[in-house]
Residue, then its C-alpha position, 0 to 999 in steps of 0.5 A: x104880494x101876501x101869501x095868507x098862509x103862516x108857517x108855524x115856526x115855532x114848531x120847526x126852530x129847534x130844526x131849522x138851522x140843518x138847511x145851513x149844514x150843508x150850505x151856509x149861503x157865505x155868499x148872502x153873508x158877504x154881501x151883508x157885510x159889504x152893505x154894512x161897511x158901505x154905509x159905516x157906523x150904523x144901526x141895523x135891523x133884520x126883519x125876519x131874522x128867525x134863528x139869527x143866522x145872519x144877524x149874528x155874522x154883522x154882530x162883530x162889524x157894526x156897533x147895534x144890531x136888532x132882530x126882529x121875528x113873529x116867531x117866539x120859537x125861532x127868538x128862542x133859538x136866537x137868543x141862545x145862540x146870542x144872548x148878548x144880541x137884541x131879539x124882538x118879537x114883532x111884525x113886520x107891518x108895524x115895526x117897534x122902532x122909532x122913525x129915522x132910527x136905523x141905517x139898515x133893515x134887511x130881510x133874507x129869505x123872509x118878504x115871502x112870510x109878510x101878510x103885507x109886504x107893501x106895508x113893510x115896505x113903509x115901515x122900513x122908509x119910515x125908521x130909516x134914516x136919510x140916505x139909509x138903505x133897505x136891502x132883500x133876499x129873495x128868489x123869483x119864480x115867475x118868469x124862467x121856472x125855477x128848477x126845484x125838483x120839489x115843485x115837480x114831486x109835491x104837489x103845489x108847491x110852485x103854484x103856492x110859490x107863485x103868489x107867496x113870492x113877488x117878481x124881482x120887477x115887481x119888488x123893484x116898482x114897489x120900492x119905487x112906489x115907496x119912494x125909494x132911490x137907486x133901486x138895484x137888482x143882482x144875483x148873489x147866489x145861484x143854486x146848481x145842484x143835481x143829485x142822482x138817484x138815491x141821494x136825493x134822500x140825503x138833501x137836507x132841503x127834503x125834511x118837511x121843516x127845511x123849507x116853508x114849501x114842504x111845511x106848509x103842506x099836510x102832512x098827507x100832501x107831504x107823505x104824497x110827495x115822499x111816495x113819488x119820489x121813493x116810487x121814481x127811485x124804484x122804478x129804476x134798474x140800474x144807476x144810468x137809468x136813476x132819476x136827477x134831481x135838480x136844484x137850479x135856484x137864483x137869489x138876487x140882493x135888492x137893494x134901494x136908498x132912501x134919499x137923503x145926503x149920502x143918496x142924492 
């Protein structure tokens, strides 16, 4: 459960936000907000909160929201987004908050990024308050492979995926050895896309900034895997024999408890 590798979001925050262009992933916002008015009045705290995308959606449906990024970059963009809204520079593995202040921490997409997931995991039970929740973001691709016609055309790309990203059982027996209670798992988004041909080009996912699989590779591995693509796409005579390019992604919501009265 740690990549070792860092993403240099500073470089890539004026850009990041076109992932959300052409999807805005309403259904990760949705089930935020169903989180949130769960649990009632509360404090949360986003962990990785990059742009503040998600944040900024809760901002008008609980009375405190925190962000929290390594990013000065992507804090810069969020702040210009949301003046009004709290952004703090930090690390997940040791959070600049008081113990049992928070209702709800979250982390979309993010878990990959920590050195160590596991110690996050503790800092999260720490600042919760009892009965408050911890909930995460994440696709899996041990197990089924995921169908991301990325992990065929740039080179190693799923086998860095492979040890970035913890299974979804994995994830669930870390939150068990945190101590966590009710631990749960479900699908909130599930990715199904096929582009034929030349519109592939038209993903915004295939910008090297889009995604932390292609800009954590050299900007030669990524030339590569722009030329493999171009080269399939030319290969081809006609449209009934142009490649597909498949998207087939799952994202499920963890979600876990710390015990406490509104747990038990």
């Amino acid at each position: 459960m740690s990549d070792g590798m860092h993403v240099d979001y500073d470089a890539i925050a004026s850009t990041y936000d076109r992932r959300y262009v052409a999807d805005t992933m309403a259904a990760v916002g949705s089930a935020l907000a169903d989180l949130a008015q769960r649990i009632g009045t509360c404090r949360v705290l986003e962990v990785g909160c990059g742009t503040g995308h998600w944040l900024i959606q809760l901002a008008d449906q609980v009375p405190s929201v925190v962000g929290i990024d390594r990013s000065a970059g992507m804090l810069h963009q969020a702040r210009a987004r949301a003046p009004s809204l709290a952004f703090v520079q930090g690390i997940a593995e040791q959070l600049p908050c008081r113990a049992e202040s928070v209702d709800l921490v979250f982390c979309v997409n993010a878990l990959h990024h920590f050195d160590r997931p596991r110690a996050f995991l503790g800092e999260a039970y720490r600042l919760l308050r009892p009965g408050g929740l911890i909930a995460i973001v994440s696709t899996d691709p041990h197990g089924r492979r995921a169908g991301w016609y990325l992990y065929d055309y740039f080179a190693g790309t799923y086998a860095s995926d492979l040890c970035r990203f913890p299974s979804w059982p994995t994830l669930l027996r870390c939150l068990k050895g945190a101590q966590f209670v009710r631990r749960d798992c479900r699908l909130v988004v599930e990715i199904d896309e096929h582009r034929t041909g030349r519109q592939v080009l038209e993903d915004p996912f295939l910008e090297k900034g889009a995604c932390s699989q292609l800009a954590l590779l050299s900007d030669t591995a990524y030339a590569a895997g722009l030329a493999r693509i171009h080269a399939a796409l030319d290969a081809v005579q006609d449209l009934e024999t142009a490649p597909v390019f498949d998207t087939d992604l799952r994202l499920a919501l963890i979600t876990a408890w710390k015990p406490g009265r509104e747990s038990d």
